[in-house]
C-alpha positions in Angstrom: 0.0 0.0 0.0 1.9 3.6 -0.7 0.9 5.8 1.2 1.3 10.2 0.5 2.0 13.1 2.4 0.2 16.3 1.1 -1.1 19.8 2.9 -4.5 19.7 2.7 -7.3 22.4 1.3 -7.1 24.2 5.2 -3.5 24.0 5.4 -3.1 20.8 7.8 -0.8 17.8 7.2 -2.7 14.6 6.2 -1.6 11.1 4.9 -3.8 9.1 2.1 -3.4 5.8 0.9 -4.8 7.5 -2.6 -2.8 8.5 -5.1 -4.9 11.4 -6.3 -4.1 13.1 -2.9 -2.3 15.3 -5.7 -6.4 16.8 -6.1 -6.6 17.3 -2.1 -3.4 19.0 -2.3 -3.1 22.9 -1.6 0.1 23.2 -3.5 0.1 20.2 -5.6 2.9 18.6 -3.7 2.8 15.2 -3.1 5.5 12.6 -1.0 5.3 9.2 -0.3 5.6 8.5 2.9 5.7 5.4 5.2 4.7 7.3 8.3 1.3 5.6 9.8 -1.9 6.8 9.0 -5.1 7.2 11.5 -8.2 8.9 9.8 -6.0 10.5 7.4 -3.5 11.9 9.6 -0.6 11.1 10.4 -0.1 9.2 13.6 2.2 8.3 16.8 2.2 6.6 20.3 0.9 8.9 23.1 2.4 8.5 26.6 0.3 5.3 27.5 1.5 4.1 24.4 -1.7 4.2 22.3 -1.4 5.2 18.7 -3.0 8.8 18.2 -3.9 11.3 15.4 -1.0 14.1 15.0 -2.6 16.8 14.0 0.0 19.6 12.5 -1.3 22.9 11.7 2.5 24.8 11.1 5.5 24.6 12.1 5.0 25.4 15.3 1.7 24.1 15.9 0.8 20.3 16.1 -1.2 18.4 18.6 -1.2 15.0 19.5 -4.6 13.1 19.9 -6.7 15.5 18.4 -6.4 19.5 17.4 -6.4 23.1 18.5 -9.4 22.0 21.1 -9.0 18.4 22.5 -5.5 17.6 21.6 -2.0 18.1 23.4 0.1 20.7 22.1 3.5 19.0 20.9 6.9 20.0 19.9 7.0 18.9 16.4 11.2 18.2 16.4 10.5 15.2 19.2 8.6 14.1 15.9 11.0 13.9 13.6 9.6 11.9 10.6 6.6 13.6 11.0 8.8 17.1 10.8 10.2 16.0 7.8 7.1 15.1 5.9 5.5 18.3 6.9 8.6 20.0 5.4 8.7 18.2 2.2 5.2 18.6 1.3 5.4 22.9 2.3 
C-alpha cells in the first residue's frame, strides 16, 4: 500500500493511501511517505502508548490526539519523521 504526504485544502498535514491526494493537495505537492496513518493523519504513540492522530497545523503548531481544542500541544522536532514530511510537502 503507498501511502502520500500532502497539505491539505485548510493548510493541515494529512496522509492518504490515494494516489490522487495530488487533487486534495493545496500546493500540488505530493511525498510518499511510510509514516502511519489514523483517519487520514498522520499518527504516533501517546504516553500510555496508544497510537493517536497528529494533527499539524504549522511549524509550530501540532497536537497529539486531536487538534487546537482536544489535543496536546507538541513540539514537532520530538517528531522527527513527521517534521520531515511536513517539510517536504510545504
Amino acid at each position: 500500500m503507498s501511502l502520500f504526504g500532502y497539505l491539505s485544502k485548510e493548510n493541515i498535514l494529512k496522509v492518504s493511501e490515494e494516489k490522487d491526494a495530488k487533487s486534495r493537495s493545496i500546493n500540488g505537492k505530493i511525498v510518499p511517505t511510510s509514516i502511519p496513518v489514523l483517519h487520514g493523519n498522520p499518527s504516533a504513540k501517546d504516553r500510555e502508548g496508544k497510537t493517536v492522530i497528529v494533527t499539524v497545523y504549522s511549524l509550530n503548531e501540532a497536537y497529539l490526539g486531536g487538534n487546537k481544542k482536544d489535543g496536546e500541544k507538541i513540539d514537532l522536532t520530538k517528531y522527527p519523521d513527521i517534521l520531515a514530511l511536513y517539510k517536504a510537502v510545504m
